[in-house]
Steps between C-alpha positions, in 0.01 A plus 500: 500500500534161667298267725457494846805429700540165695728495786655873657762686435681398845532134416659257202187297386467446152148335465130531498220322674311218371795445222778251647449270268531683166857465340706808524713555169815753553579764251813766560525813352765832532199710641073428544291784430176532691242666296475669171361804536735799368763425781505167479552478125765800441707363783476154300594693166813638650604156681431299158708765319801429707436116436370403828273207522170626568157422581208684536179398663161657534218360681251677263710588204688840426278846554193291565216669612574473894865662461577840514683501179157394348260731312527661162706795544776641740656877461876547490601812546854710632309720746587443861550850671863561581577098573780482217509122571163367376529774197801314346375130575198611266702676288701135452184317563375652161777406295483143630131481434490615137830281380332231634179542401573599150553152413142385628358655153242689668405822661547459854680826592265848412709816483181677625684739671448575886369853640505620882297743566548673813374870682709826540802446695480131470851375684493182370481569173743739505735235635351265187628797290832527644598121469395429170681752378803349709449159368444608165134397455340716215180648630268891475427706732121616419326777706179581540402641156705201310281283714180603377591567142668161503267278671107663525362158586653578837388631783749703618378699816770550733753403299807735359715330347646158371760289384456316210803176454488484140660187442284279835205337450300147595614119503254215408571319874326210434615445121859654578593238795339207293754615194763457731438162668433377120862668425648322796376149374669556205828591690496193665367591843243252652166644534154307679248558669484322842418559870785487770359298756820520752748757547801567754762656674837449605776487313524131507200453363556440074166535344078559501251192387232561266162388507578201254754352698865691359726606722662832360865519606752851424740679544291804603100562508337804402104559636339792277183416609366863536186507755556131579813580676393602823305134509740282426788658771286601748749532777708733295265686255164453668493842644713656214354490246139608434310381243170784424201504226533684256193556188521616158224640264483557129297761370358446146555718268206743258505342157704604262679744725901470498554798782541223785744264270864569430641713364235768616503396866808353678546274782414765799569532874319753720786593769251631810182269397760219477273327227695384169335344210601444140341538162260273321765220394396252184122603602477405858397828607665796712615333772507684899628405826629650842828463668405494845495161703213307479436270803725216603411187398553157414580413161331142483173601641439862369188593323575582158205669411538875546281696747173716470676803672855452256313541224296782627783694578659423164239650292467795761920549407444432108185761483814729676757451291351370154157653541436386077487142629320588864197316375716207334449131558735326750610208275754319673593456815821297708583455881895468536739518798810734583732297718654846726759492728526761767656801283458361109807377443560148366600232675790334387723274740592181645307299726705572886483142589566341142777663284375289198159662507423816326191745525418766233168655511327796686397631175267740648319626227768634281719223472421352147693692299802459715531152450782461226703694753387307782616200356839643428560639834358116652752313289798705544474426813433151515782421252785808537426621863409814365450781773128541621295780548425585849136612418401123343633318804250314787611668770393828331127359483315587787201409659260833447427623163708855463492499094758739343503415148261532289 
């Protein structure tokens, strides 16, 4: 995330009000990276390891507690219906995240495993089915009577069958993007936290000033600033992407009862509900939330204190689906954003106006775990001219919300 924008995307002034007389110091780089969150920090990774000059800059510091890639815990799983694509960036995704990460020393990946459950004659997890066993993604297919021998802390009414990925489970998002940024420091990439003040466009235009008086200049600028993005391009984003409220509860467990912790519960997603949740994690609790699009909002001024009627409706769906913990103390509680574009898919392409300026984000809610891939696919291009994927360009992102992947 980064500071409010001084000048507009139409003209070439570098600058801020009120400033003139502050001495601006230049600094050039191969590529600028505009926040950390899990974007902004694999795409770094990727540039650093083919010895780019990089820096990265955060206004607030990486997965801080207004970015999406904040909070304590993020799901990656292989499931996505019949869309081959997102199934293999996971699958890759995975592999990147626990090479990486097994050098941090502690446990930031949990192999919890991750179960859809879904009614009779489900489609899309039939599809599920079909491409992980395509891609080669080890999973079970549970019905009915597996379901309640396996897991009778469940509610399972209306529900036939599942699909339990054996080898999926959650991230630490907060702690896992942190060990990153702490990994790029020590390959030599430039990390700080600072607010751009000024930004541009043009392609004769060579850099962004900061707040304390630098002007940044590169070869190529990448802006992974998740729900922030639609602010600071307006005239190209504003109406593109859509930034909604999203709230999280944590249920607390019954003493000394291990049926809602791994491995006796998994990571679980409800495929007609559309609520997901995951097991109680190093003690936080069992932890629920629902897919659907909260309202739009902006992510500088939103309330972060959930609502009455959230948590209301949360205990209603826990009393459903867990009824042992219907009478359990809410014991945490967290107000994110998705950043959506019109169908789900990410956002990954130049600026039109300014070939050295790159957008990734659009996350839209299940865009965590893809970020080792997104930040090979981003850097491929910038540096090789790799092909692009039609379904991550702008002109794909329209202006009414039609989501298609979930």
């Amino acid at each position: 995330m980064v500071g409010p924008l001084v000048g507009n995307q139409k003209g070439c002034r570098v600058g801020w009000p009120g400033n003139a007389g502050i001495r601006v110091t230049i600094k050039s780089y191969d590529a600028v990276v505009v926040g950390a969150g899990v974007f902004g920090c694999w795409t770094a990774w990727y540039l650093a390891q083919r010895k780019q000059r990089v820096l990265l800059v955060d206004a607030y510091g990486p997965a801080n507690s207004r970015a999406s890639s904040g909070g304590e815990s993020r799901i990656i799983r292989m499931g996505y219906g019949a869309d081959e694509l997102y199934t293999r960036w996971s699958q890759r995704s995975l592999t990147q995240w626990r090479e990486v990460l097994e050098t941090v020393g502690a446990p930031l990946f949990h192999a919890t495993g991750v179960l859809w459950l879904a009614g009779e004659g489900d489609q899309r997890i039939q599809q599920t089915r079909t491409t992980l066993k395509l891609c080669g993604v080890p999973f079970e297919s549970l019905n009915r009577r597996d379901l309640e021998r396996t897991y009778p802390q469940m509610g399972l009414d209306g529900i036939a069958c599942g699909i339990l990925e054996t080898t999926s489970g959650v991230l630490l998002a907060r702690r896992c993007v942190a060990a990153i940024v702490r990994q790029l420091v020590d390959m030599g990439v430039e990390y700080r936290v600072a607010r751009v003040e000024a930004s541009f466009t043009g392609s004769g235009v060579p850099g962004i000033t900061t707040h304390s008086g630098e002007r940044l200049v590169a070869e190529q600028f990448v802006f992974a600033c998740g729900a922030w993005l639609a602010k600071l391009f307006p005239e190209v984003l504003g109406d593109r992407i859509f930034p909604t409220r999203q709230e999280v509860f944590f249920f607390g467990v019954p003493a000394g009862d291990s049926r809602y912790a791994p491995p006796a519960l998994p990571t679980w997603l409800f495929q007609e509900d559309q609520y997901y949740g995951m097991p109680d994690l190093e003690n936080r609790g069992l932890k629920v939330a629902v897919d659907s699009h909260g309202e739009r909002v902006d992510p500088d001024t939103q309330s972060r204190i959930v609502s009455q009627q959230s948590a209301k409706n949360a205990r209603a769906y826990i009393a459903r689906r867990f009824p042992g913990l219907q009478h359990a103390p809410i014991v945490e509680t967290r107000v994110c954003q998705y950043e959506n574009t019109s169908s789900g898919d990410f956002l990954i392409d130049q600026h039109p106006q300014a070939q050295k300026v790159w957008f990734v984000g659009g996350g839209s809610g299940h865009g965590f775990k893809h970020g080792p891939a997104v930040g090979e696919y981003l850097v491929a291009r910038m540096l090789d001219r790799a092909s692009s994927e039609a379904r991550f360009a702008l002109a794909t992102k329209n202006t009414v919300q039609q989501r298609a992947v979930y």
